[in-house]
C-alpha positions as CSV (number, residue, x, y, z in Angstrom):
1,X,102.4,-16.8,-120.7
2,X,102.5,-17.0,-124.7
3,X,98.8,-17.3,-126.0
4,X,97.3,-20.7,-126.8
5,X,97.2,-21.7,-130.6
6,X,94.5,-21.4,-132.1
7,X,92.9,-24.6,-133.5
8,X,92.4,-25.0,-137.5
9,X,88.8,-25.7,-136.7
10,X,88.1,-22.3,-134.9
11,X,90.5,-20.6,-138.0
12,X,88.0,-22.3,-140.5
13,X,85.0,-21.0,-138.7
14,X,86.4,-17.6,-138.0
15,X,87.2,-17.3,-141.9
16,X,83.1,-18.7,-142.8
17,X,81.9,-15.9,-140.4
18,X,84.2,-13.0,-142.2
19,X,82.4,-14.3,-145.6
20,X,79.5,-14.5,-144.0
21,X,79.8,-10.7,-143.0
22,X,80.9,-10.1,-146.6
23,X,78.5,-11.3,-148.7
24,X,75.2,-10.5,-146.2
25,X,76.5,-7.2,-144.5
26,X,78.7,-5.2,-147.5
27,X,79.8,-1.5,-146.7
28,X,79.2,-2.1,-143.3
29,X,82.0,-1.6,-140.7
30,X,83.3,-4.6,-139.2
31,X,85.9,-4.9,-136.7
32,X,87.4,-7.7,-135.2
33,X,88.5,-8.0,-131.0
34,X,89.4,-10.5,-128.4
35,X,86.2,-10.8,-125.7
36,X,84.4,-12.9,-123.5
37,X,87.6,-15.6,-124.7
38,X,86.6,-15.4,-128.7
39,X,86.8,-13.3,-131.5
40,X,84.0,-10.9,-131.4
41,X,82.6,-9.0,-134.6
42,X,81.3,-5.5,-134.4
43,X,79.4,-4.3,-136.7
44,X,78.6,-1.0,-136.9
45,X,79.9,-0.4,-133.5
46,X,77.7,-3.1,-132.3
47,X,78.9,-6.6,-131.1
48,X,76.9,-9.4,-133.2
49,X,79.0,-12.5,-134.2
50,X,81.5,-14.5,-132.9
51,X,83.4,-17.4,-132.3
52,X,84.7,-19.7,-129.8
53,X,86.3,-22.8,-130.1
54,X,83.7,-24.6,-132.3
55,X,81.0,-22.9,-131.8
56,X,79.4,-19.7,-133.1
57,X,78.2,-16.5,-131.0
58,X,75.1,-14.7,-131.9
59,X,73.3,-11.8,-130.4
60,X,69.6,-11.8,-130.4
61,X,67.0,-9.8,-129.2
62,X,66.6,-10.0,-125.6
63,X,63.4,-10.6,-125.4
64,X,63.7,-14.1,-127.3
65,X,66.0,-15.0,-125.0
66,X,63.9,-17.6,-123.0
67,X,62.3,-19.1,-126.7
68,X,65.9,-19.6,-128.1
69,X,67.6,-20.6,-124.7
70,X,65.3,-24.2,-125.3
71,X,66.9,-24.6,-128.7
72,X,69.1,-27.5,-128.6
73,X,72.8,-27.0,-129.5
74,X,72.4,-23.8,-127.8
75,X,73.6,-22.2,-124.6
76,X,73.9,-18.6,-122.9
77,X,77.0,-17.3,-123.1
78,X,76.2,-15.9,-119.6
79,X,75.2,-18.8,-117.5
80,X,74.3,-16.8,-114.6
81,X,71.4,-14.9,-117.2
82,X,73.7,-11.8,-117.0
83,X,73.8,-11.3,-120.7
84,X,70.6,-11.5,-122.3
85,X,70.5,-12.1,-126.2
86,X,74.0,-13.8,-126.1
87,X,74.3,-17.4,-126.9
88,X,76.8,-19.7,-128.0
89,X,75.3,-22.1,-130.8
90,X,76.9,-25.4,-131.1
91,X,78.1,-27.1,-134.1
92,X,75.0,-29.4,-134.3
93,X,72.7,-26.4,-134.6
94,X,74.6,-24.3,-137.3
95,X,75.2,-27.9,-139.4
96,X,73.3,-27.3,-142.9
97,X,73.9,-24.4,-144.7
98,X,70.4,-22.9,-144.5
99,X,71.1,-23.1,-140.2
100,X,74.3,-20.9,-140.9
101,X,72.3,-18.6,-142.8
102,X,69.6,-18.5,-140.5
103,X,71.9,-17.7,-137.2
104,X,74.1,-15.0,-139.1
105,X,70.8,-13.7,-140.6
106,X,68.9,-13.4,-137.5
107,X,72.3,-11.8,-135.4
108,X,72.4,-8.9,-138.5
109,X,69.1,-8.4,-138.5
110,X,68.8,-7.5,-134.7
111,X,72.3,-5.5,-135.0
112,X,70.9,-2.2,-135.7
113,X,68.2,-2.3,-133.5
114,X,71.1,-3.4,-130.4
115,X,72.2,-1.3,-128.2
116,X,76.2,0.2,-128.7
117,X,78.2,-0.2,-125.7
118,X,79.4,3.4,-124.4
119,X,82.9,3.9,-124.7
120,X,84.7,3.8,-122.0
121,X,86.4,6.8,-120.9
122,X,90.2,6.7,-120.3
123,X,91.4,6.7,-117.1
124,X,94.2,9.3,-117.3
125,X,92.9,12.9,-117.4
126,X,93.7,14.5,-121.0
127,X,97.2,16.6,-121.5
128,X,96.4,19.7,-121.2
129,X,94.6,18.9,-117.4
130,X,97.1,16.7,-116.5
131,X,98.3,17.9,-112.8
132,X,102.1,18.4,-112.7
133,X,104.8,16.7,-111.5
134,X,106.0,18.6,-108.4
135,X,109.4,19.9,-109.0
136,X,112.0,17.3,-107.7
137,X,114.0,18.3,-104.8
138,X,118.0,18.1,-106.3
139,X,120.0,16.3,-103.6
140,X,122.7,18.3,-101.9
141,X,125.7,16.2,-104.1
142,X,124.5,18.4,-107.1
143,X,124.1,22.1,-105.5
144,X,127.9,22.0,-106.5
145,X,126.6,22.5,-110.0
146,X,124.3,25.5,-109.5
């Protein structure tokens, strides 16, 4: 199933939170993936932005997470309280400029104190341990050709 355009609004805010990253986090290394259904930003290893239809993912300290959950315009991005520190702020709450500037701030500043999540491992063991293939038994049309 082809993947779902992606609507101009969601482009717009993807592109404010790259500038945002610019301007407020320069040299550090920022990479973009697909999780959780949005466009997560790394930084530094570390997931701390993102985006989601219209509305903009943060990651805070996880011991705020009761304080900010009462915010309104705001909501978990775990509803089952899975994911603490992970909420999805609404339009309404990230309106003015100094909001913006406040949520990207606060998601930066907690980013190096965040925990990375370990790589995972790959499932295939490496090359050189790789068991081999057990030789094929040649079916008695070819013995011809021994």
């Amino acid at each position: 199933m082809p993947a779902k355009p992606i609507a101009p609004e969601t482009l717009q805010l993807i592109d404010a939170v790259r500038e945002a990253l610019a301007a407020h986090a320069p040299g550090a290394e920022v990479e973009e993936k697909a999780m959780f259904g949005c466009l997560v930003f790394m930084v530094n290893g570390k997931m701390c932005l993102g985006v989601e239809n219209d509305e903009l993912l943060v990651r805070l300290p996880p011991d705020t997470h009761d304080a900010v959950a009462e915010m309104p315009g705001l909501r978990p991005l775990s509803s089952k309280g899975l994911m603490q520190g992970y909420f999805l702020v609404g339009p309404t709450a990230y309106a003015s400029r100094e909001a913006w500037q406040q949520w990207i701030a606060q998601a930066l500043a907690f980013n190096p104190l965040a925990k990375a999540t370990p790589k995972r491992k790959s499932q295939s063991p490496p090359a050189a341990q790789a068991p081999k293939a057990p030789a094929r038994k040649r079916h008695s049309v070819f013995e011809s050709d021994i």
